[in-house]
TORTOR-498097 format. One line per field, with one value per residue: y, z, x of N, C-alpha, C, O, CB in turn. Coordinates in pm, whole numbers, plus 50000, padded with zeros to 5 digits. Last residue first. Glycine has a CB too. Example, Ala and Ser with C-alpha at 12.3 -4.5 7.8 and 13.67 -1.06 7.14 Angstrom:
BEGIN
n_py = (49775	49431)
n_pz = (50708	50780)
n_px = (51285	51319)
ca_py = (49894	49550)
ca_pz = (50714	50780)
ca_px = (51367	51230)
c_py = (50003	49670)
c_pz = (50787	50780)
c_px = (51290	51320)
o_py = (50114	49668)
o_pz = (50804	50846)
o_px = (51341	51424)
cb_py = (49940	49553)
cb_pz = (50572	50905)
cb_px = (51408	51131)
***
This chain:
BEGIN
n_py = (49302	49469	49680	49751	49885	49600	49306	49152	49127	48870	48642	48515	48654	48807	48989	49132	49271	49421	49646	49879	49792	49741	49516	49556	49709	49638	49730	49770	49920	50139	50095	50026	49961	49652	49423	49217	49294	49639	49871	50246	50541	50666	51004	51356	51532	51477	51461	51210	51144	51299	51144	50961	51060	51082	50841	50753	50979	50883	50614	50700	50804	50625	50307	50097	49946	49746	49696	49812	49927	49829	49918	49668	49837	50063	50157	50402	50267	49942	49621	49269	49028	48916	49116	49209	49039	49024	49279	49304	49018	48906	48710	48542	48554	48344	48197	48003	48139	48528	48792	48956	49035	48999	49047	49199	49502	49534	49412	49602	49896	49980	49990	50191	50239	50512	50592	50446	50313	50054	50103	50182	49981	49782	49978	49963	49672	49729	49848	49845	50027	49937	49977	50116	49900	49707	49847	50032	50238	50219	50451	50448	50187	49849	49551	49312	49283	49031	48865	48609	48592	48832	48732	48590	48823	48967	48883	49183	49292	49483	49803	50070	50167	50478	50570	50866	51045	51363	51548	51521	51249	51064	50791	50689	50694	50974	51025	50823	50983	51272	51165	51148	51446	51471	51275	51282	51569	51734	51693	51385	51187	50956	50862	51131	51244	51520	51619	51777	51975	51856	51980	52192	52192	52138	52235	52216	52112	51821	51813	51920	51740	51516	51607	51391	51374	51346	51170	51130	51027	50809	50664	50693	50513	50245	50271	50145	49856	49695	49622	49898	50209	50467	50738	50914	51209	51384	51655	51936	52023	51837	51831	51513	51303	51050	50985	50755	50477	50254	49880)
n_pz = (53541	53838	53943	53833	53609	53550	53685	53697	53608	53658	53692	53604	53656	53412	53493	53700	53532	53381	53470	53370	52988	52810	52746	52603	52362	52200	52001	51744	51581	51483	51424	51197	51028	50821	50742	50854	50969	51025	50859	50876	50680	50593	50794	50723	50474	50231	50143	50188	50437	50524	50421	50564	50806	50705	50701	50967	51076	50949	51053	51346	51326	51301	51354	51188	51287	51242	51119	50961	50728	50556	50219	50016	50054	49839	49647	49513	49374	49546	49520	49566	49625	49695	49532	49474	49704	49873	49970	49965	50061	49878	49754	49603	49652	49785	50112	50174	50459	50442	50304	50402	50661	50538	50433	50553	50497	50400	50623	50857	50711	50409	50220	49995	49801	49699	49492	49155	48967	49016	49064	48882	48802	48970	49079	48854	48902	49130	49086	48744	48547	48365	48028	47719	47373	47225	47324	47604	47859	48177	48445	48809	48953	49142	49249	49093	48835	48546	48373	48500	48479	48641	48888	48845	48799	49057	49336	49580	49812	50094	50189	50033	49952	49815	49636	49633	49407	49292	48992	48732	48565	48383	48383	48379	48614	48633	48461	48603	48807	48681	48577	48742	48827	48520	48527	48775	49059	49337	49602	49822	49952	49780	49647	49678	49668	49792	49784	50033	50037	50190	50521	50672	50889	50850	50647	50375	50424	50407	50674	50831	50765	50934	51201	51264	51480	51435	51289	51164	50906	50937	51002	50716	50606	50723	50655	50456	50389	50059	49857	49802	49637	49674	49641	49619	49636	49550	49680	49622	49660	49798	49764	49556	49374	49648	49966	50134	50132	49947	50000)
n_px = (47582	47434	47304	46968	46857	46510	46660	46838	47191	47441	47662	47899	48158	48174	48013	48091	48270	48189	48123	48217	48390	48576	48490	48293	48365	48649	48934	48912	48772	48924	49179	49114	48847	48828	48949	49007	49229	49275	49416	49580	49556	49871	49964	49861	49815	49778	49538	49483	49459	49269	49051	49063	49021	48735	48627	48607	48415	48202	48159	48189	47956	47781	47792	47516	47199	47486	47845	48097	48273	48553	48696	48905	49210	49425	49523	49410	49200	49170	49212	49058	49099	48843	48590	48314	48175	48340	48289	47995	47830	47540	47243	47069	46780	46620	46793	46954	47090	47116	47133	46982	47118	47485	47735	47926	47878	47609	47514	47606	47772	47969	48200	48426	48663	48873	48931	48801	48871	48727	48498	48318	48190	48076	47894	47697	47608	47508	47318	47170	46972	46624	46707	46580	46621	46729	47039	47047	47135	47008	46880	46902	46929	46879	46837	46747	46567	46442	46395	46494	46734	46775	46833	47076	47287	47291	47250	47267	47434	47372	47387	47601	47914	48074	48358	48548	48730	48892	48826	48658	48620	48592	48605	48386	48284	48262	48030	47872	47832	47708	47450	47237	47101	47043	46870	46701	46844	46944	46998	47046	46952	46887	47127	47414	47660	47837	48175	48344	48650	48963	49117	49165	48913	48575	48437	48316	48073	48062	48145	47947	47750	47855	48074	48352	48128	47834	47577	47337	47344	47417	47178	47085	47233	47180	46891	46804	46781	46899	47061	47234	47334	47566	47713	48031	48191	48474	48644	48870	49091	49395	49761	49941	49932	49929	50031	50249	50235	50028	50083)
ca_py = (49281	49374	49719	49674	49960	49742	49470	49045	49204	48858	48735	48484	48588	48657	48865	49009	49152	49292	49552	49851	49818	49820	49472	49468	49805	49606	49682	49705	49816	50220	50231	49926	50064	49788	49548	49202	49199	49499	49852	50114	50467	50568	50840	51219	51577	51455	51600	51281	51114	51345	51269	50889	51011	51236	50903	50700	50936	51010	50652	50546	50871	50709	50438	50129	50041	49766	49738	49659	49945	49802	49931	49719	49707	50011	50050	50436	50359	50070	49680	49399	49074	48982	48980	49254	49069	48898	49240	49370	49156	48898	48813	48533	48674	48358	48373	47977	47995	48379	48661	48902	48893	49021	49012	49063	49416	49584	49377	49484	49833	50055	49880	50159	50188	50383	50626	50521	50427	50059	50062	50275	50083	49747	49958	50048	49696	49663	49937	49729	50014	49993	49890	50119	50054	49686	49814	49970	50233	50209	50343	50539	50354	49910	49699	49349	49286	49200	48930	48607	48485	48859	48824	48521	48710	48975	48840	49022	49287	49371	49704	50061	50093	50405	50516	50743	51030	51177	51528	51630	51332	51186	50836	50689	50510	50868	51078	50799	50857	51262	51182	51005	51323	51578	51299	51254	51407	51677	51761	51465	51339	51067	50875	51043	51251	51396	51693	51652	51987	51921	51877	52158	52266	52054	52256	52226	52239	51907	51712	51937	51909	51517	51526	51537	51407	51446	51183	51153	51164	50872	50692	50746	50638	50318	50206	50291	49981	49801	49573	49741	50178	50315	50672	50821	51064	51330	51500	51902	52073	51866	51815	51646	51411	51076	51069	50893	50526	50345	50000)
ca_pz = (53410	53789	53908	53869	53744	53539	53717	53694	53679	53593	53807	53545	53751	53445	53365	53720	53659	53339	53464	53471	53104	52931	52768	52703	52493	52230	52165	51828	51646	51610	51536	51314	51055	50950	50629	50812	50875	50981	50841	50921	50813	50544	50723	50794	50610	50299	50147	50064	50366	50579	50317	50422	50827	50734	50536	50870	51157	50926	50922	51275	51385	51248	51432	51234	51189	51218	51230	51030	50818	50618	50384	50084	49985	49969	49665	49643	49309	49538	49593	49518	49577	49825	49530	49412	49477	49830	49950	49874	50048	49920	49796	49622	49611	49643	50036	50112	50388	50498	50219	50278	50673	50655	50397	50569	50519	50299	50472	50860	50774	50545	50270	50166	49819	49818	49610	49325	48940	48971	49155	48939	48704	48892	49161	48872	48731	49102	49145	48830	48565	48472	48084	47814	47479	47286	47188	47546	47724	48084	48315	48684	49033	49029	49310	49222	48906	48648	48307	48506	48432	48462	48844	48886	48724	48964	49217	49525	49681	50053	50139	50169	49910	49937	49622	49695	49476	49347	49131	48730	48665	48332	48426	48218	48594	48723	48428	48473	48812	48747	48513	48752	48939	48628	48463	48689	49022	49207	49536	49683	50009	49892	49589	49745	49556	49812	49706	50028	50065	50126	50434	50603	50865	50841	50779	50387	50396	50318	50551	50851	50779	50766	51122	51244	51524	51499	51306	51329	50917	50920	51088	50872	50553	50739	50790	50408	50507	50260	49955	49719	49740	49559	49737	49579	49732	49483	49670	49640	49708	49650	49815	49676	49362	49510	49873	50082	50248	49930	50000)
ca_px = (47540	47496	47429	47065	46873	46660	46565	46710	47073	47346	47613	47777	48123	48316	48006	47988	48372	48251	48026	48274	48249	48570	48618	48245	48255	48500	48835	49030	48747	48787	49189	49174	48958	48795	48901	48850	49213	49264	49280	49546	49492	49727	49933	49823	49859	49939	49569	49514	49575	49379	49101	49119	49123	48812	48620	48710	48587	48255	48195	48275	48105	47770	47808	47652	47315	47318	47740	47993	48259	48449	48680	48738	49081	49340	49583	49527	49316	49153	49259	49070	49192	48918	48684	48466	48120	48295	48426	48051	47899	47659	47331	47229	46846	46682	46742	46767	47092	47084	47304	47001	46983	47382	47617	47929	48061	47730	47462	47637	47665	47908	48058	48371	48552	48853	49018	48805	48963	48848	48528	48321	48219	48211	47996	47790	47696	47616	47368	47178	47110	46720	46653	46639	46551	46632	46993	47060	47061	47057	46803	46867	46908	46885	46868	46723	46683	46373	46397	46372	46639	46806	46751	46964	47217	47217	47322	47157	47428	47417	47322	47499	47778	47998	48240	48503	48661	48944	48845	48791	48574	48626	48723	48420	48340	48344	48124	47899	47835	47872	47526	47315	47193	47143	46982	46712	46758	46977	46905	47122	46988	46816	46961	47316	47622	47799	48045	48273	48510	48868	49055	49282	49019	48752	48434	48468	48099	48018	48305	48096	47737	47806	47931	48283	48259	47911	47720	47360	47342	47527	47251	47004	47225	47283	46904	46878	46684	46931	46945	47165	47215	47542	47646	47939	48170	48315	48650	48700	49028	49297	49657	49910	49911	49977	49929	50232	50252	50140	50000)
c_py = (49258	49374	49627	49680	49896	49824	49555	49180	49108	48980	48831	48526	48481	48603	48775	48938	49052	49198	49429	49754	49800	49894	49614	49478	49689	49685	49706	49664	49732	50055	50253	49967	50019	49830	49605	49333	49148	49404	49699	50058	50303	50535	50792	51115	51461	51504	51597	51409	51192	51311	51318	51034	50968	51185	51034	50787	50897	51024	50757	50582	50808	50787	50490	50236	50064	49847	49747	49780	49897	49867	49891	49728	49749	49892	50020	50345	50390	50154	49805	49524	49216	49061	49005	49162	49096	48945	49141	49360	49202	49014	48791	48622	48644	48456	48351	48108	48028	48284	48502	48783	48860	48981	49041	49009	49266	49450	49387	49412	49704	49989	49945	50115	50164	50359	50502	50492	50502	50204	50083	50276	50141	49836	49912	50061	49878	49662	49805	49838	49977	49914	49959	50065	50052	49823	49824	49927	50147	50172	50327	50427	50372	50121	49787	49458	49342	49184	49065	48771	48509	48751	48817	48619	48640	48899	48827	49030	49151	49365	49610	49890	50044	50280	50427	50706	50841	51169	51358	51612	51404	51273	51014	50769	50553	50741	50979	50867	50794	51112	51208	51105	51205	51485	51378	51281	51393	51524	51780	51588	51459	51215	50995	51049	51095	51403	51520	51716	51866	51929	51949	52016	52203	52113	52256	52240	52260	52027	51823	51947	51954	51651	51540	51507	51337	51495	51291	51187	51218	51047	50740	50761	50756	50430	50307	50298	50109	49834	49589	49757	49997	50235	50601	50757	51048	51213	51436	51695	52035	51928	51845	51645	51524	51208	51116	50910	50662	50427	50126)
c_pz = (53317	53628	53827	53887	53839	53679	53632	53702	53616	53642	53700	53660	53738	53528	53401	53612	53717	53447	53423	53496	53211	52994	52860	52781	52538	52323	52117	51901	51667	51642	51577	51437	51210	50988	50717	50745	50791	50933	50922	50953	50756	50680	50699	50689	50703	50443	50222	50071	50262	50461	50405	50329	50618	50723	50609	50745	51027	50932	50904	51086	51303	51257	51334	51299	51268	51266	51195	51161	50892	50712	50442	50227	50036	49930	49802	49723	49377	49440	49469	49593	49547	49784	49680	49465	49472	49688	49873	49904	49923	49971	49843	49698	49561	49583	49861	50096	50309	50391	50340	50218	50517	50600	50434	50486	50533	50318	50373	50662	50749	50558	50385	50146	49952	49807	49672	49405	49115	48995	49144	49037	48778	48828	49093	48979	48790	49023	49159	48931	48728	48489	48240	47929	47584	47351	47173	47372	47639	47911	48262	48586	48881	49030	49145	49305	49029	48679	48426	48473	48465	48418	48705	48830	48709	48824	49129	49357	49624	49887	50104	50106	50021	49902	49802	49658	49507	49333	49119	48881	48688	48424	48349	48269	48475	48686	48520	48468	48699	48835	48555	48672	48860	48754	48520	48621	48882	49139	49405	49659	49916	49924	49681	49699	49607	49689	49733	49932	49996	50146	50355	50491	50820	50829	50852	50533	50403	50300	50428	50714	50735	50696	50987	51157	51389	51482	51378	51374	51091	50922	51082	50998	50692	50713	50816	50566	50493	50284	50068	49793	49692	49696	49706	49674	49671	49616	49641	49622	49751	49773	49703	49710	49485	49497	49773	49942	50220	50093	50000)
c_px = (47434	47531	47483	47204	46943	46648	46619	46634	46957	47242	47542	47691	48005	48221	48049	47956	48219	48328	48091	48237	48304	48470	48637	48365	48282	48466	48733	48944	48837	48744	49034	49190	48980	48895	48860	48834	49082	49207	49340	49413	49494	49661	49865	49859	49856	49917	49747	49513	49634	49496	49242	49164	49174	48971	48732	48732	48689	48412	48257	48292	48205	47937	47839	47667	47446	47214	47562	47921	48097	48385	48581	48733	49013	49203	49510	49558	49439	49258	49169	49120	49215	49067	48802	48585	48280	48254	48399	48258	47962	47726	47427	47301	47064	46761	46773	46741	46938	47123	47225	47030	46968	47256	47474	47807	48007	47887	47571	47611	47699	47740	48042	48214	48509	48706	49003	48898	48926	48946	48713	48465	48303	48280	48123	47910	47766	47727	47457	47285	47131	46857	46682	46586	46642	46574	46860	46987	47092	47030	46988	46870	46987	46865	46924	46746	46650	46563	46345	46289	46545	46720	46714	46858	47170	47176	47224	47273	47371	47386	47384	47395	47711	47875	48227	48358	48652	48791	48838	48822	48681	48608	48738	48549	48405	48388	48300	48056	47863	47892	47724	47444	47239	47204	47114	46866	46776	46858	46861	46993	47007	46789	46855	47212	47512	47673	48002	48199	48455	48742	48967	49223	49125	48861	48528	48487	48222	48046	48193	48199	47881	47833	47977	48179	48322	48025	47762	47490	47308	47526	47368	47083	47156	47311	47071	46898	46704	46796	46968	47058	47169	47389	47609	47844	47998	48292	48537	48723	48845	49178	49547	49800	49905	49901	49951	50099	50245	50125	50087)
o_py = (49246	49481	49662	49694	49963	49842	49586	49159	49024	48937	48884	48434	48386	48493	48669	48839	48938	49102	49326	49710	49736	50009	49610	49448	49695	49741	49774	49565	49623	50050	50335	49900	49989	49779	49668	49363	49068	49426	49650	50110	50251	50504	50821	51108	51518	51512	51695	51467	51230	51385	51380	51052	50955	51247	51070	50801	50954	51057	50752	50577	50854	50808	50433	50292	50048	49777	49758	49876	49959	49870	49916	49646	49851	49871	49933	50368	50404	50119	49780	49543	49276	49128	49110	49161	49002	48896	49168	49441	49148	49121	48673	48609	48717	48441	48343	48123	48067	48310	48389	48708	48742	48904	49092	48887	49200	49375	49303	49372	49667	50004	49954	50175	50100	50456	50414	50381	50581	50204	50114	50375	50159	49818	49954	50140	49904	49656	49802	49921	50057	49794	50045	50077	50007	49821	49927	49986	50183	50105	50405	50312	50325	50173	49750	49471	49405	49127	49154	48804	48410	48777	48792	48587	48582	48910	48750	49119	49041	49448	49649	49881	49975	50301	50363	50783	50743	51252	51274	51724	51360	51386	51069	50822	50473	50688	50941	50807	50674	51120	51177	51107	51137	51460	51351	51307	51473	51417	51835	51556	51580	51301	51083	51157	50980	51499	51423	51829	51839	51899	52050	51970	52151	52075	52352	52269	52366	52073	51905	52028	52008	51672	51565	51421	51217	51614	51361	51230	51328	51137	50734	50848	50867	50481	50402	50404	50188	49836	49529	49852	49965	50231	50670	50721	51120	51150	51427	51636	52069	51907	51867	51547	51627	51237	51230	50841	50713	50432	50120)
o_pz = (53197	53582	53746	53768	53934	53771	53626	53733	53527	53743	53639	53729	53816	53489	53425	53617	53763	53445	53440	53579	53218	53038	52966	52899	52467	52377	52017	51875	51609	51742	51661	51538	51301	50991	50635	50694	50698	50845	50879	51019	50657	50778	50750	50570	50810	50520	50253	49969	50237	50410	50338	50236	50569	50649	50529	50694	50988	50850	50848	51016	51217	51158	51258	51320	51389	51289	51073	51235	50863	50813	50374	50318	50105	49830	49871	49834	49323	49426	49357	49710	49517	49861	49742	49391	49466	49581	49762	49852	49813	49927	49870	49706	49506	49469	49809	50053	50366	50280	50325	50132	50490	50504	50372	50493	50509	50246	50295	50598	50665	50486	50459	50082	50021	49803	49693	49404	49177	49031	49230	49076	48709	48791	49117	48966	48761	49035	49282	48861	48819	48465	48237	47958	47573	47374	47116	47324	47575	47859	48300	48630	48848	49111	49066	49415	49061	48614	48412	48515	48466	48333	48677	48727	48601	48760	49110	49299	49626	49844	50065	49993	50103	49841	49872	49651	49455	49271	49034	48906	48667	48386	48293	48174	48437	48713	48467	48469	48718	48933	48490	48740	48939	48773	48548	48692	48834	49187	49371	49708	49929	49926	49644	49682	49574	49637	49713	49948	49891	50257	50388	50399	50905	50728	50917	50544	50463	50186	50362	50670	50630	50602	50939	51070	51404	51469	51372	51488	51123	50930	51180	51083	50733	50773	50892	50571	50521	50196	50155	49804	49594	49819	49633	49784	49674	49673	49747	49559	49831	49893	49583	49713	49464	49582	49774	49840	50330	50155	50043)
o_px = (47458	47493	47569	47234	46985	46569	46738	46516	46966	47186	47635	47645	47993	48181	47992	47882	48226	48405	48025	48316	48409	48464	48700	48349	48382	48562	48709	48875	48842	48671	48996	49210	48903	49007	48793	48726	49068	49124	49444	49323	49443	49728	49757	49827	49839	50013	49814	49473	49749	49581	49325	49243	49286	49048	48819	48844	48791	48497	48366	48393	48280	48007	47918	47560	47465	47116	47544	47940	47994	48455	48481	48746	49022	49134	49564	49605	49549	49375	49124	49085	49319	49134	48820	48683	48360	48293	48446	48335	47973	47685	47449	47423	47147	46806	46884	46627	46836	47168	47272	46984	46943	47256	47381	47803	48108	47953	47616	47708	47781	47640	48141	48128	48590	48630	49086	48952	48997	49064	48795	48528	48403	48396	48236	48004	47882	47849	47462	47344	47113	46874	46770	46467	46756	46453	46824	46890	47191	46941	47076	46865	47095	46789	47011	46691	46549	46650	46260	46178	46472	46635	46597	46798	47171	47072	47131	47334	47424	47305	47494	47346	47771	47770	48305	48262	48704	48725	48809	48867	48794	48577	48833	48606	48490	48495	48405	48163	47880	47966	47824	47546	47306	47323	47230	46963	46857	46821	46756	46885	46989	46700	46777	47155	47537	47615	48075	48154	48513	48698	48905	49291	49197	48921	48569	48606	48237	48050	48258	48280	47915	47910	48088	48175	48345	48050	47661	47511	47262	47609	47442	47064	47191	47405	47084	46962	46614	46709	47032	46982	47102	47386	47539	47887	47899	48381	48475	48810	48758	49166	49564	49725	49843	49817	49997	50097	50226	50020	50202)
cb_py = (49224	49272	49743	49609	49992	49901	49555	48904	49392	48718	48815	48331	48676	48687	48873	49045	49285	49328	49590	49919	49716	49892	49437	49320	49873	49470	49767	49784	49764	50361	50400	49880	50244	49760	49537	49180	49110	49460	49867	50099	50532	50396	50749	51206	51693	51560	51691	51253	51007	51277	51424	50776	50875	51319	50973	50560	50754	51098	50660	50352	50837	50766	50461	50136	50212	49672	49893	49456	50060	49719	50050	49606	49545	50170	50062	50535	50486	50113	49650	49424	49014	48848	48972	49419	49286	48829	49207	49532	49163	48850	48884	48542	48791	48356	48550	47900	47831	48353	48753	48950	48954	49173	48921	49025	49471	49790	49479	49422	49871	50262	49690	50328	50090	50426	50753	50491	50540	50027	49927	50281	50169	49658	49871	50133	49710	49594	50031	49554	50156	49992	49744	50218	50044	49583	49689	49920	50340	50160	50455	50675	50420	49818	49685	49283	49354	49181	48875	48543	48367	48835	48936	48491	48670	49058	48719	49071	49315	49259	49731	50269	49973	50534	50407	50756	51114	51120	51612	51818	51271	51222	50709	50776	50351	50836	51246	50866	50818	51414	51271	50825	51244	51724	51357	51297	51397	51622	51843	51328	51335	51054	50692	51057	51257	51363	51787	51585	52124	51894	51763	52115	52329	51967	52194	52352	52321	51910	51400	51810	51972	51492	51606	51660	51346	51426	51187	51029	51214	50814	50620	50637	50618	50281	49986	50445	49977	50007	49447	49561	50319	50150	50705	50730	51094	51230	51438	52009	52156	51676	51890	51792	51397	50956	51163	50936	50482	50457	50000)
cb_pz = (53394	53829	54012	53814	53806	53375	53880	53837	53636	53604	53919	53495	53837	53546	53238	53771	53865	53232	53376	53554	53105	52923	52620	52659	52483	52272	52328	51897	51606	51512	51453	51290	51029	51092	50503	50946	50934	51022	50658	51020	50856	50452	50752	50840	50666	50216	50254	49966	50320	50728	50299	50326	50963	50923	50449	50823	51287	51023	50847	51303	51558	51300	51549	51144	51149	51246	51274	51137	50809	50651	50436	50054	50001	50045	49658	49741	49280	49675	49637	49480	49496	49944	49342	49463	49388	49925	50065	49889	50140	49833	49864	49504	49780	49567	50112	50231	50518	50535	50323	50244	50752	50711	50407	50720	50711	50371	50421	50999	50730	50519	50300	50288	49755	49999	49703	49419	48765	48832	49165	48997	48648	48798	49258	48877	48518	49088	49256	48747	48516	48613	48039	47823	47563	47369	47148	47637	47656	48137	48146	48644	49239	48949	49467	49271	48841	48870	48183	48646	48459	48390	48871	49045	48691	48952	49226	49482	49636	50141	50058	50184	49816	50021	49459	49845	49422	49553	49234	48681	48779	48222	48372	48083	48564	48826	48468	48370	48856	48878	48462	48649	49074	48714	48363	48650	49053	49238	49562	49503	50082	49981	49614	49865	49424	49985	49497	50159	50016	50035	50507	50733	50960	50730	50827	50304	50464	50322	50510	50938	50956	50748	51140	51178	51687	51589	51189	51411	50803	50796	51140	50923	50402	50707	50781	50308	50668	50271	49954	49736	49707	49545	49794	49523	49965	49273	49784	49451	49645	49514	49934	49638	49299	49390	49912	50023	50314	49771	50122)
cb_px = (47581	47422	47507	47054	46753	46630	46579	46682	47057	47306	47746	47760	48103	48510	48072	47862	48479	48349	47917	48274	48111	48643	48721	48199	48064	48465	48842	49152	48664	48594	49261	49299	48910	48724	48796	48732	49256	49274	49195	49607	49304	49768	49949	49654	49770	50079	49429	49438	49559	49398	48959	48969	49090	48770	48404	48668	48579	48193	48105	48132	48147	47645	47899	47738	47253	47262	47791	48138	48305	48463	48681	48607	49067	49263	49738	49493	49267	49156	49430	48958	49201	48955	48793	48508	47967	48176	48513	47963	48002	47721	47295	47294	46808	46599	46884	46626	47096	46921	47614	47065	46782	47372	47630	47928	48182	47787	47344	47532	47528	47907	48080	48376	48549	48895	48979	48692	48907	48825	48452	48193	48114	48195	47957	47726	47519	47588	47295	47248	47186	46645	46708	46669	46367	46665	47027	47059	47067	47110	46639	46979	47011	46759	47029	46762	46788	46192	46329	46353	46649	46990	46801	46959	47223	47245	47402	46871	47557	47351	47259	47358	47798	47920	48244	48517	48554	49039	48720	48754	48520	48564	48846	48295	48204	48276	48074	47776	47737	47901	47449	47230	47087	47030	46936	46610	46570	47154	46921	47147	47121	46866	46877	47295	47759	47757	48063	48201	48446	48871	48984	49416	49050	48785	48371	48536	48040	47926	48305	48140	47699	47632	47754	48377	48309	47921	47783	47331	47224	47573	47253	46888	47118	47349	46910	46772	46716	47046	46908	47244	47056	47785	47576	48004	48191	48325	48693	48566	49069	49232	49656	49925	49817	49941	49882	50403	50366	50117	49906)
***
């Protein structure tokens, strides 16, 4: 992985929002964020990091054409800035779908021979995936699969390390970040995307990921490990009220 930020610093950074089979569950809880919120990475807030242009089915203000079109411009490598793609949701396989002439997560049309069909939020992750900074799965669905990917779901689903392969590395040689949870901490995202623009602005090292692809600096430890409450775990000492001191 590279230990220094190709090109210097930059002023504006695209961040993608890709939507499979979610609750939008994680999108809801990113906009709870704080430290440093959403608000924040959008308005250049960040003293010394660029400004976030987010580019969300939701949030965005933008629609039709006008919103898919700098998603295109990105996978066709004509975007004048880095950017990150985010995928919220587990990913149904889509060529199950196809036999039976629908799909399963899909966000604006493609044009094809035949007319235009909807554009699978997969087929754009592959687009997309190659020339981004960094790709990040945010929520349990995204990093592991989650209730999607069960035994007997016709959907095939999967994460999104698992669609793109475990081989895959990022424009800035990083693999799929993870970030797990249902919903996840909001902070946790914000935290990581600020630490990835640190990089690229040189002011900060690559953030360290381990081995499961999470940022290694927010799930090292667990809450159980420093509750004051963990000495009646060991004990299997148990509250039966709330309001209990016990565990």
């Amino acid at each position: 992985m590279p230990r220094r930020a190709p090109g210097g610093p930059v002023k504006v950074v695209h961040a993608f929002w890709l939507a499979g089979m979610s609750c939008d569950g994680c999108s809801i809880s990113v906009t709870g964020a704080t430290n440093p919120s959403v608000e924040d990475l959008l308005t250049g807030g960040v003293s010394g990091l660029p400004t976030v242009v987010l580019h969300h089915p939701v949030l965005s203000v933008e629609n039709g054409q006008e919103f898919i079109r700098p998603f295109k411009e990105a996978a066709d490598g004509e975007l004048d800035a880095p950017y990150v793609v985010i995928y919220e949701g587990s990913i149904g396989d889509e060529r199950l779908a196809a036999q039976f002439g629908g799909y399963w997560s899909a966000m604006g049309d493609q044009v094809i021979e035949e007319g235009d069909r909807p554009f699978p939020t997969a087929e754009r992750l592959v687009d997309m995936a190659a020339n981004a900074a960094a790709v990040i799965a945010i929520g349990t669905c995204a990093t592991w699969g989650g209730v999607p990917s069960a035994i007997g779901n016709p959907t095939g689903a999967m994460s999104v390390m698992d669609f793109l392969g475990a081989d895959y590395r990022s424009a800035l040689g990083l693999p799929v970040i993870n970030i797990p949870g249902c919903a996840p901490v909001g902070d946790n995202f914000t935290e990581t995307v600020a630490a990835i623009l640190m990089f690229l602005q040189g002011m900060g090292p690559l953030p360290e990921f381990d081995e499961l692809g999470r940022p290694a600096w927010l799930f090292t430890e667990t809450v159980h490990r420093a509750c004051t409450r963990a000495g009646y775990y060991e004990e299997g000492i148990f509250a039966e009220d709330y309001g209990d001191k016990e565990c």
